[in-house]
C-alpha positions in Angstrom: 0.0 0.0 0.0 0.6 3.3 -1.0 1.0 6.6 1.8 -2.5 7.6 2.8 -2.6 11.4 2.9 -5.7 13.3 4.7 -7.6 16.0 2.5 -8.5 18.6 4.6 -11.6 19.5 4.6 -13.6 22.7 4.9 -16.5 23.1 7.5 -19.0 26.1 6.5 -21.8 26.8 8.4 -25.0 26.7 6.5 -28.1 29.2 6.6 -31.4 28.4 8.7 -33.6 26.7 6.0 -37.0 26.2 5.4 -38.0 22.4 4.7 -39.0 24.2 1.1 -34.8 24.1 1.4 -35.8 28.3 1.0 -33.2 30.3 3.5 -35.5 31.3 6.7 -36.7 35.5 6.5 -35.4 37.7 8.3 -37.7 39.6 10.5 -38.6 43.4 9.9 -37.9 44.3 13.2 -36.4 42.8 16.6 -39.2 41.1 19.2 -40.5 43.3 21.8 -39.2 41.7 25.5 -41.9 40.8 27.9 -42.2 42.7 31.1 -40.1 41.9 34.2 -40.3 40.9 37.6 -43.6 40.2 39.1 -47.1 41.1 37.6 -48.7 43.1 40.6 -47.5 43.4 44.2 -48.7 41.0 46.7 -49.6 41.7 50.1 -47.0 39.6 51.5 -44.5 41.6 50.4 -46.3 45.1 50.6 -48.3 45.2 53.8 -49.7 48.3 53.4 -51.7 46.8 49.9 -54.4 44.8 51.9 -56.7 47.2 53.9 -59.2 44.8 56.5 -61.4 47.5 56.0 -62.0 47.2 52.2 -63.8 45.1 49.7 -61.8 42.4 49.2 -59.6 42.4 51.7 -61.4 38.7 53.1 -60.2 36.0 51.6 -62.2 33.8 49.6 -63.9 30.9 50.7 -65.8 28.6 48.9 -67.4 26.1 51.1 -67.2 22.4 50.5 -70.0 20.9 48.6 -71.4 17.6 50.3 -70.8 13.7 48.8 -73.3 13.1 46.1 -74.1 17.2 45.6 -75.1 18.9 42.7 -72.0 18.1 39.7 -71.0 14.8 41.1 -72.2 11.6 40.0 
């Protein structure tokens, strides 16, 4: 046998494509990001934010509905 020489050999990255094998579009513009941290304040963390004395301010409570009561088989 012969010497046995390597080719070297070229890696090039390819293009997103489509599985048309049609390069992906660009979008017009950038995404908006979503908002950050939490959605509202919680009063846990903000006393001040539940007031005893207000609507609302209970929490709810739903009593327990009895075996064999209405939506139960």
């Amino acid at each position: 046998m012969g010497i046995i020489e390597s080719i070297p050999v070229v890696r090039r990255s390819r293009p997103a494509t489509s599985s048309n094998g049609l390069p992906e579009p660009k979008p017009d513009r950038e995404p908006v990001p979503g908002p950050a941290g939490p959605r509202t304040p919680y009063p846990v963390n903000d006393p001040g934010i539940a007031q005893p004395d207000k609507p609302g301010a209970e929490p709810d409570y739903v009593p327990p509905t009895p075996p064999g009561g209405p939506g139960q088989m």
